[in-house]
C-alpha positions as CSV (number, residue, x, y, z in Angstrom):
1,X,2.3,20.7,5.1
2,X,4.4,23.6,7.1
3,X,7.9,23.8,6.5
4,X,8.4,22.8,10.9
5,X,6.3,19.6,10.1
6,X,8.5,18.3,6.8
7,X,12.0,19.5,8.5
8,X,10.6,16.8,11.4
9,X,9.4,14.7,8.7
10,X,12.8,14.6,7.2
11,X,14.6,14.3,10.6
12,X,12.7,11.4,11.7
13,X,13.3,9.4,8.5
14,X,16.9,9.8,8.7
15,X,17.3,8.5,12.5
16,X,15.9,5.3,11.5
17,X,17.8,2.9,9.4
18,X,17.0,2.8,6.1
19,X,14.3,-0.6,6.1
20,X,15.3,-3.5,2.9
21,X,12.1,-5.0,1.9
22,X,12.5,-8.2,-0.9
23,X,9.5,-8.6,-3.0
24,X,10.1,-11.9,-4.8
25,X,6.6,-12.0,-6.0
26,X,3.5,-10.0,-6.0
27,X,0.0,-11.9,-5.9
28,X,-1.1,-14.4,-8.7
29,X,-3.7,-13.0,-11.9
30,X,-4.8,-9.8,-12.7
31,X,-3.8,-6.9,-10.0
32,X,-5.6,-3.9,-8.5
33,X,-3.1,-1.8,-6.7
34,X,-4.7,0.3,-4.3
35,X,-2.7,3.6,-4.1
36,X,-0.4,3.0,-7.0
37,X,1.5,6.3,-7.2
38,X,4.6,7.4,-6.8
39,X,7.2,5.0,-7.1
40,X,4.7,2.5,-8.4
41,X,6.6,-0.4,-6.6
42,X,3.8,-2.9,-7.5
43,X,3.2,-1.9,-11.2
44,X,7.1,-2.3,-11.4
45,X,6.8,-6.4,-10.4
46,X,3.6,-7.3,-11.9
47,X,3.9,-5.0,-15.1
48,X,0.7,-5.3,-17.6
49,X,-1.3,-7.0,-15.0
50,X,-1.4,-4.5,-12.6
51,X,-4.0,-2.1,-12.6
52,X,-2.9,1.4,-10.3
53,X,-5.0,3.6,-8.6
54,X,-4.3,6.6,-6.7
55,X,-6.5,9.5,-6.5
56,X,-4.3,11.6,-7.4
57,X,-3.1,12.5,-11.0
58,X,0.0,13.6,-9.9
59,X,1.2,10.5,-8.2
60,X,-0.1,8.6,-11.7
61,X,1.8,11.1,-13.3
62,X,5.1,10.4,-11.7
63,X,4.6,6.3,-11.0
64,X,3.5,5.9,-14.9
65,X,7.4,6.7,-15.8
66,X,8.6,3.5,-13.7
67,X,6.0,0.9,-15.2
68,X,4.6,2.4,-18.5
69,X,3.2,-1.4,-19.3
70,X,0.8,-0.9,-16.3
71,X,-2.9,0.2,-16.3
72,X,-3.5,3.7,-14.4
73,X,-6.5,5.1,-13.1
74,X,-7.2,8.1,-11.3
75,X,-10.0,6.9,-8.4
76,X,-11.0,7.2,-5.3
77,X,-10.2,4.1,-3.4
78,X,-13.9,4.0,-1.3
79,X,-15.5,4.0,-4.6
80,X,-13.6,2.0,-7.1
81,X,-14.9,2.1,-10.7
82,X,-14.8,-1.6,-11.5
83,X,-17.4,-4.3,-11.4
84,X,-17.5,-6.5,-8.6
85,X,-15.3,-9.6,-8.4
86,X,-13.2,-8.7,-11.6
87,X,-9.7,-8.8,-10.2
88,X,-8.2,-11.9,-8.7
89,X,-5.9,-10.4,-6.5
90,X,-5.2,-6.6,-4.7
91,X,-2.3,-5.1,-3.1
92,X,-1.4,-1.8,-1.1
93,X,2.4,-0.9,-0.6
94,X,2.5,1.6,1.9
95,X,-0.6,3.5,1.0
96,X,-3.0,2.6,4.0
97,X,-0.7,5.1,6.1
98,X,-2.0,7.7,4.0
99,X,-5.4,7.4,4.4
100,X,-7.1,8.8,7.8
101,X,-8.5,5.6,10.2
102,X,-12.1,6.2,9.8
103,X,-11.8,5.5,5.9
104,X,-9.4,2.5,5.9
105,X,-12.8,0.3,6.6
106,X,-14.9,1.7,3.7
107,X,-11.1,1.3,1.2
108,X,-10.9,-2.8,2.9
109,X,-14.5,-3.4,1.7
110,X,-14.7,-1.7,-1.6
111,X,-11.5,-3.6,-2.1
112,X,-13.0,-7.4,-0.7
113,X,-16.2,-6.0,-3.4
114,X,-14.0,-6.3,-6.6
115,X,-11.8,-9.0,-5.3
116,X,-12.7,-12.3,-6.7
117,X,-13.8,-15.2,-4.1
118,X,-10.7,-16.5,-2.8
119,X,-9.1,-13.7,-3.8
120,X,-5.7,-12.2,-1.5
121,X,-5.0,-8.9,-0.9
122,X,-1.1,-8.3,0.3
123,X,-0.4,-4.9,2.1
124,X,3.0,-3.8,3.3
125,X,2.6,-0.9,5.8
126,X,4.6,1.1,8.4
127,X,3.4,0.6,12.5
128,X,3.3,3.8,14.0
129,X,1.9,5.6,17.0
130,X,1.2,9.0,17.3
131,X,3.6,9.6,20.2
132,X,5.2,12.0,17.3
133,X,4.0,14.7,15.0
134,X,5.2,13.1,11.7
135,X,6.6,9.9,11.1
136,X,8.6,9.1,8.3
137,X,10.6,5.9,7.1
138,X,13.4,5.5,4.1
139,X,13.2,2.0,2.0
140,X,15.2,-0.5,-0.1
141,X,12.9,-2.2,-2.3
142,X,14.5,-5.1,-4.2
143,X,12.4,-6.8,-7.0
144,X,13.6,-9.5,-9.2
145,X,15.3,-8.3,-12.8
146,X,15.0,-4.2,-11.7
147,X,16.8,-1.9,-10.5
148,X,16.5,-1.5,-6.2
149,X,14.0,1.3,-5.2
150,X,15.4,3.9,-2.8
151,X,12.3,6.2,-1.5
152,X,10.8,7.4,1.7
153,X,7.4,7.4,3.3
154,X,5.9,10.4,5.8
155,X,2.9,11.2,7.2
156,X,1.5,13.0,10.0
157,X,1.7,10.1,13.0
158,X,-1.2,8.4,13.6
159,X,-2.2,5.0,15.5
160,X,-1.7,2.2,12.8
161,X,-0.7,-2.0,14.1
162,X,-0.8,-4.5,12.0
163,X,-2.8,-6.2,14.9
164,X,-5.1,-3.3,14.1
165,X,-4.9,-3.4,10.5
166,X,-6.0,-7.2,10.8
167,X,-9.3,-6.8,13.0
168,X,-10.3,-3.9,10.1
169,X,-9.7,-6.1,7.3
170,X,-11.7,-9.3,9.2
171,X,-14.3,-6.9,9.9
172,X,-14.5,-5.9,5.9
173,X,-14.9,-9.6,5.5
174,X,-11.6,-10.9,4.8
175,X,-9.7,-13.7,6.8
176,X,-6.0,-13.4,7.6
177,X,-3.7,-15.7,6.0
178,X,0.0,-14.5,7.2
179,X,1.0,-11.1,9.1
180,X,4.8,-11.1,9.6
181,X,6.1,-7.5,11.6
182,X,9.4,-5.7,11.6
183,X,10.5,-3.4,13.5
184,X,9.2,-0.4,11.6
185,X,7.0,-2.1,9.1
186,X,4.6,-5.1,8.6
187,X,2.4,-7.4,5.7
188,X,-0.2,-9.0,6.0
189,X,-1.9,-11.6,3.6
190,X,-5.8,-11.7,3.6
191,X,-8.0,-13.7,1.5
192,X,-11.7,-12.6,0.5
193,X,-13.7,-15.4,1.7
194,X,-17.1,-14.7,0.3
C-alpha cells in the first residue's frame, strides 16, 4: 500500500470514534475461525476449541502470541483443508472486509461445507461504501476474564452491507438467524440449514 493511501487510512480511523464491541460468548462446540490472524479476537474467547485460519503466516505468527491454546493453520479460506461437516460452529471477526466481493461467495460456501447441519456461523464486520479510498475503523473488544483489545481495521473502501452480506450468505445456503447493525459495524448470525 502507498504511503498517501495508509496516511488516509490512518486519518480516517481517527475521525471516527473508537467502536466498543462486548463479546460475551462466541458460538457453542468446536470453532473454525475464518481469518484468525492478527489479534486473534476469537481464539482469545474460545481458547482450545478454536481452530484459526488465515492465509497468511504472518498474521498466525502474530495472533498465536494472544491464544497459544488455539489450533492455527495457514489456508486459503475458498479451499479449506478439513472434511466436510466437522466443526459445529464458524466465525469471522472482521475478516470478510478483507477479502475482494467476488470471493466472499466461494469463502460462505466452503465455510456452510465444513459446518455441521444446524451449524451457526457469527461474523462481525464493518459497513462501508466506497465513496472513499480507504476506510479504516479503531475497536474496543471486551471478552469475559481478558484483558480489552485495542486494534484498528483498514482497507481499501469497497461496497460491503450487512443487508448485502445476508443475501450472499442465503445464496451459499445458509438462513439468517439475527443481523443487528451499528453505525460503523454489524453481525449477523446464520445457521447452515442443510
Amino acid at each position: 500500500m502507498k504511503l498517501f493511501s495508509m496516511i488516509c487510512m490512518v486519518l480516517s480511523g481517527l475521525t471516527k470514534p473508537k467502536q466498543h464491541i462486548r463479546i460475551e460468548e462466541i458460538p457453542a462446540g468446536k470453532v473454525i475461525d475464518i481469518g484468525g490472524g492478527g489479534e486473534g479476537v476469537i481464539a482469545q474467547a474460545g481458547g482450545a476449541r478454536v481452530i484459526a485460519i488465515d492465509k497468511h503466516q504472518s498474521e498466525i505468527d502474530e495472533a498465536r502470541g494472544h491464544a497459544p491454546e488455539a489450533q492455527w493453520v495457514v489456508a486459503n479460506a475458498t479451499a479449506l483443508p478439513f472434511e466436510g461437516h466437522s466443526f459445529d460452529s464458524a466465525t469471522a471477526f472482521f475478516s470478510c472486509m478483507y477479502m475482494p466481493g467476488d470471493t466472499l461467495s466461494d469463502v460462505f460456501r466452503e465455510t456452510r461445507r465444513v459446518l455441521r447441519i444446524g451449524g451457526e456461523f457469527w461474523i462481525w464486520d464493518a459497513e462501508m461504501a466506497p465513496k472513499g479510498r480507504v476506510f479504516a475503523l479503531r475497536l474496543q473488544v471486551d471478552l469475559p476474564g481478558k484483558p480489552s483489545v485495542h486494534t484498528a481495521y483498514g482497507v481499501r473502501a469497497k461496497e460491503q452491507s450487512a443487508e448485502g452480506m445476508g443475501r450472499l450468505l442465503q445464496e451459499a445456503g445458509f438462513e439468517l438467524a439475527e443481523m443487528t447493525r451499528r453505525k460503523h459495524w454489524f453481525f449477523i448470525k446464520a445457521r447452515n440449514v442443510g
